[in-house]
C-alpha positions in Angstrom: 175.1 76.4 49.6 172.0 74.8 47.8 171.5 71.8 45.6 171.2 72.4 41.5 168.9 70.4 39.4 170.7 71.3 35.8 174.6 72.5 35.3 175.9 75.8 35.3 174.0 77.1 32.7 170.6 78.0 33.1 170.5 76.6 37.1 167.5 77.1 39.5 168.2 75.9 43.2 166.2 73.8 44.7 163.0 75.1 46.6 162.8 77.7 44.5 159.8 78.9 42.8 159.9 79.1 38.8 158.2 82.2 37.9 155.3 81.9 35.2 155.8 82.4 31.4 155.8 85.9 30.1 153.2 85.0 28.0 150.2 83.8 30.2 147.7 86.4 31.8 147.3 85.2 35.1 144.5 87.3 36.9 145.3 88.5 39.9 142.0 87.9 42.1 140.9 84.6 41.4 137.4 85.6 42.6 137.6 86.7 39.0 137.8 83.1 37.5 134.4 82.9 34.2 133.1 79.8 33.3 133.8 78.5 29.5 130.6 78.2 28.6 128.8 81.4 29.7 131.7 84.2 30.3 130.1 85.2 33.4 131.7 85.0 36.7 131.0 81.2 38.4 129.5 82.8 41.6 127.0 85.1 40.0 125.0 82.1 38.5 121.9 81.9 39.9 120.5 79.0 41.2 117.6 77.2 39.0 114.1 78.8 40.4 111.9 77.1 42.9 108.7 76.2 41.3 106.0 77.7 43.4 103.7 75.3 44.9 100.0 74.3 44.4 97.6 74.7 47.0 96.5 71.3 46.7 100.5 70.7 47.5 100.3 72.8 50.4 97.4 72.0 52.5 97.0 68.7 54.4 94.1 67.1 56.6 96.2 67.8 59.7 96.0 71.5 58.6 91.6 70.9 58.3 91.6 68.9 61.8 93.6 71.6 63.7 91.2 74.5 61.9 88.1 72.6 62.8 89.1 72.3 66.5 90.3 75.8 66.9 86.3 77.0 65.4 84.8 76.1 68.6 87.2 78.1 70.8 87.3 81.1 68.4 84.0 81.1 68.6 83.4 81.3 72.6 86.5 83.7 72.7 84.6 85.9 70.3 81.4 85.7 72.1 82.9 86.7 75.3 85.0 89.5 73.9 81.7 91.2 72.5 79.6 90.8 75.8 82.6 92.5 77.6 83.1 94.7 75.5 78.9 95.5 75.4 78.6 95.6 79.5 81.8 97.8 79.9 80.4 100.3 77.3 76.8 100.4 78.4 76.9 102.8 80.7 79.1 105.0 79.5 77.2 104.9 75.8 73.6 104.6 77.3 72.8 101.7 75.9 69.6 100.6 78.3 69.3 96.5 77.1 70.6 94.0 79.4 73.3 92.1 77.8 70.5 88.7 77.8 68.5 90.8 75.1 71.4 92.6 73.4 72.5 89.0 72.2 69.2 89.4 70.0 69.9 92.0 68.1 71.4 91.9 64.9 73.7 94.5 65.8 75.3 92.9 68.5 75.6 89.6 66.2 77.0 91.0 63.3 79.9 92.5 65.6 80.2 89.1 67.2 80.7 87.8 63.6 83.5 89.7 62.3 85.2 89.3 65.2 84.5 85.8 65.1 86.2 86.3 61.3 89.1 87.5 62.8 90.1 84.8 64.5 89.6 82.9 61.5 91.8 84.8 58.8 94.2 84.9 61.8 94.4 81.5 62.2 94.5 80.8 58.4 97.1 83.0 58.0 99.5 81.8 60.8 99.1 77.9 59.1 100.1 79.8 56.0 103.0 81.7 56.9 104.3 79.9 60.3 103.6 76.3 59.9 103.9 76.3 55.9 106.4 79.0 55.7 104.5 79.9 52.3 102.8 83.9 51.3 99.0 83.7 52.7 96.9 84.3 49.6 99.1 82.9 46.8 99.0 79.5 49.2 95.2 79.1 49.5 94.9 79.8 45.8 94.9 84.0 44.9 96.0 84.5 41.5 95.8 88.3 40.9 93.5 88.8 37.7 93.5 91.5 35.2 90.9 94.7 35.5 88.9 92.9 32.4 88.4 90.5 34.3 87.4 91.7 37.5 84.6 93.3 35.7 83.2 90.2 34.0 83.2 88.3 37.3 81.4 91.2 39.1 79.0 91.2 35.9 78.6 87.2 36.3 77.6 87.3 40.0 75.1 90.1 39.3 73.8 87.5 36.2 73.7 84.7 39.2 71.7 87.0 41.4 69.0 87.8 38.5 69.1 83.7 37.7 68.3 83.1 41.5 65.7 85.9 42.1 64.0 84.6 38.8 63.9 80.7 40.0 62.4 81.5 43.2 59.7 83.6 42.0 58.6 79.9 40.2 59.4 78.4 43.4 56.6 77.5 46.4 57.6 80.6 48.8 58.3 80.4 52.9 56.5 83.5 54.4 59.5 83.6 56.9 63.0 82.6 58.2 65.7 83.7 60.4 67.6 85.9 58.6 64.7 88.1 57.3 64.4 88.9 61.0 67.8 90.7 61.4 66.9 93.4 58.8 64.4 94.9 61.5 65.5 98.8 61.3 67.4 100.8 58.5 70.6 100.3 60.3 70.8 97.3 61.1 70.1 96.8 57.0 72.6 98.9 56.2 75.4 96.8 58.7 74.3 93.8 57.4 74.7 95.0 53.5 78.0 96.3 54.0 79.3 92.9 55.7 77.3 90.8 53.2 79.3 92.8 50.3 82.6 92.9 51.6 83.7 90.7 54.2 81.7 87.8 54.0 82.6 87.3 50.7 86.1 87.1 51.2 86.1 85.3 54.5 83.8 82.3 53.5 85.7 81.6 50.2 89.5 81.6 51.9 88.0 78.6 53.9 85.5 77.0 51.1 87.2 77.1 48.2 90.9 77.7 49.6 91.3 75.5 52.6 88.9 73.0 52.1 89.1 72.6 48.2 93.1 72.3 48.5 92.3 69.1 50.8 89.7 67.7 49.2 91.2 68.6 45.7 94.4 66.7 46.6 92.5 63.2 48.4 89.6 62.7 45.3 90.1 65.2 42.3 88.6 68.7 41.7 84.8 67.0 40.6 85.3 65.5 44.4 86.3 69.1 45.4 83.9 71.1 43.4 80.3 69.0 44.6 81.7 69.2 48.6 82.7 72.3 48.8 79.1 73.8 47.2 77.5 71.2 49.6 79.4 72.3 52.7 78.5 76.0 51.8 74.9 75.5 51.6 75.1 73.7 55.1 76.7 76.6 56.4 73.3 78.6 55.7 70.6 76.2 56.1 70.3 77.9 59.8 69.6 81.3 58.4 67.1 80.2 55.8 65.4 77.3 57.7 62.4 75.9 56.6 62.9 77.8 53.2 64.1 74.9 51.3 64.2 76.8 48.2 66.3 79.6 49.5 68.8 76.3 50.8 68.5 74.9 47.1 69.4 78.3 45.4 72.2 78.3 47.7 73.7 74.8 46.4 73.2 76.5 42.9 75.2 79.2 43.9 77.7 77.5 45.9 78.6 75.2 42.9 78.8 77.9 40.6 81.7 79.0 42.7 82.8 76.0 43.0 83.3 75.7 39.4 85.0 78.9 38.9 87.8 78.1 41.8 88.2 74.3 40.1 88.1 75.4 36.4 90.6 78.6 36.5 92.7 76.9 39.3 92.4 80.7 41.4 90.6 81.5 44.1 89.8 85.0 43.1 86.7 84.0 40.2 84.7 82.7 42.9 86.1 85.7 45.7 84.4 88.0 42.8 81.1 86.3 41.9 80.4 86.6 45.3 80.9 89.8 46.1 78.7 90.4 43.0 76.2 88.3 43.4 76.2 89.9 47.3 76.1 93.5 45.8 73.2 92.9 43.1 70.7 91.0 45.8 71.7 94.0 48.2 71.2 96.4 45.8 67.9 95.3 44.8 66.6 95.0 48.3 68.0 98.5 48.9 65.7 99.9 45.9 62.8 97.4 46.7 62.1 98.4 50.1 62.2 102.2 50.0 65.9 102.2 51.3 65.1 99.4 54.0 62.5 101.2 55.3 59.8 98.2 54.3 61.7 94.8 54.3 58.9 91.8 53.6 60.6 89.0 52.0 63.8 88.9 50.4 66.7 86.8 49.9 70.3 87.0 50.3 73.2 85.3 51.0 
């Protein structure tokens, strides 16, 4: 026996569930449910995008204090690694220089350098991507430009290269300096045009104008940015060039020219260009001016 809410006619006992009206479409998955204002279903909306971030937004000093600490010991690592490496091979390759004078030649230090370069980019790129959880070259600054533009920054460095050769011709001249002494055979020129062209390029402006521009960028402004950076760079050759002074001034030139081009397009990739251009045009000239490196006298290049 159950309870009635109404009389005889029309009653519904109690607990029991009133069927909907004939006339309303109920769906039968609710997953099926649109929102009123779009039509589309609720969970396909996507959520508002992520604005990427700025370099400047990315990098921090701690990042530049942990870099600057881990130079030393990539440095030392690298070193070892290539003297190793030299006295393992030696008598298997014939080499007959002790390892002592194999640290002279230029050889031996351009391998110790890329290696050395390695450990850098690697280091760089595990800040990016492990302690910053952000894509390597997009985070120090890469913005991919168009083919047009490739072609007028490679034309600019090449312009740069003509500029410099031109100013130091005016300039008092140094008979000698270091790094005229490591083109000392065909070879070694050759080794040391290729690295000049393509991976020193690249390497030096990932930490110039993409690690250190980011920092300095965000503590004092991009003028701050632009006039460090180029200064810092020029330091970082004033070993190789030493006492040429006016090689080391052409440098600054140079440096803040690539400076400019990182600070005024806000991308790393004008000044990655220029100097692979610049690089290419001085090497090229030196290639052609020497008989093919067979009679390197004075020169300059970065």
């Amino acid at each position: 026996m159950s309870l009635n809410l109404v009389g005889p006619n029309g009653v519904r006992p109690l607990g029991e569930r009133r069927s909907p009206p004939h006339n309303v479409n109920m769906p039968e998955d609710p997953e099926n449910l649109v929102t009123e204002a779009s039509g589309a279903p609720a969970e396909s909306v996507p959520p508002p995008p992520v604005p990427p971030l700025l370099p400047r937004e990315i990098w921090k000093w701690r990042d530049l204090l942990l870099f600057v600490v881990f130079l030393p010991f990539a440095l030392m690592v690298s070193t070892l690694m290539v003297l190793m490496g030299y006295a393992v091979l030696r008598p298997f390759a014939g080499w007959h220089a002790s390892v002592e004078l194999a640290q002279r030649n230029p050889l031996f230090l351009l391998v110790m350098q890329c290696v050395f370069y390695v450990f850098v980019l690697g280091f760089l790129f595990l800040l990016a991507r492990l302690q910053h959880q952000q894509p390597f070259w997009k985070s120090l600054g890469w913005q991919k430009p168009s083919a047009w533009q490739v072609a007028g920054f490679l034309l600019g460095g090449g312009g740069l290269a003509v500029g410099v050769s031109l100013a130091l011709v005016l300039l008092p001249d140094v008979k000698e300096f270091p790094l005229e002494k490591l083109f000392n055979s065909p070879i070694a020129s050759y080794a040391i045009g290729a690295f000049a062209i393509s991976v020193a390029p690249v390497v030096e402006e990932l930490v110039f104008r993409g690690l250190l521009f980011a920092i300095l960028e965000r503590a004092a402004g991009m003028r701050f940015a632009v006039a460090i950076t180029a200064v810092l760079f020029a330091g970082l050759h004033v070993q190789e060039y030493w006492p040429a002074w006016h090689h080391m001034l052409m440098i600054l030139v140079v440096g803040l020219v690539f400076s400019l081009a990182r600070g005024m397009t806000g991308s790393l990739a004008p000044s990655i260009i220029l100097h692979i251009g610049f690089n290419a045009f001085i090497m090229t000239g030196l290639f052609f001016s020497t008989q093919h490196f067979r009679a390197v006298e004075g020169f300059w290049v970065k």
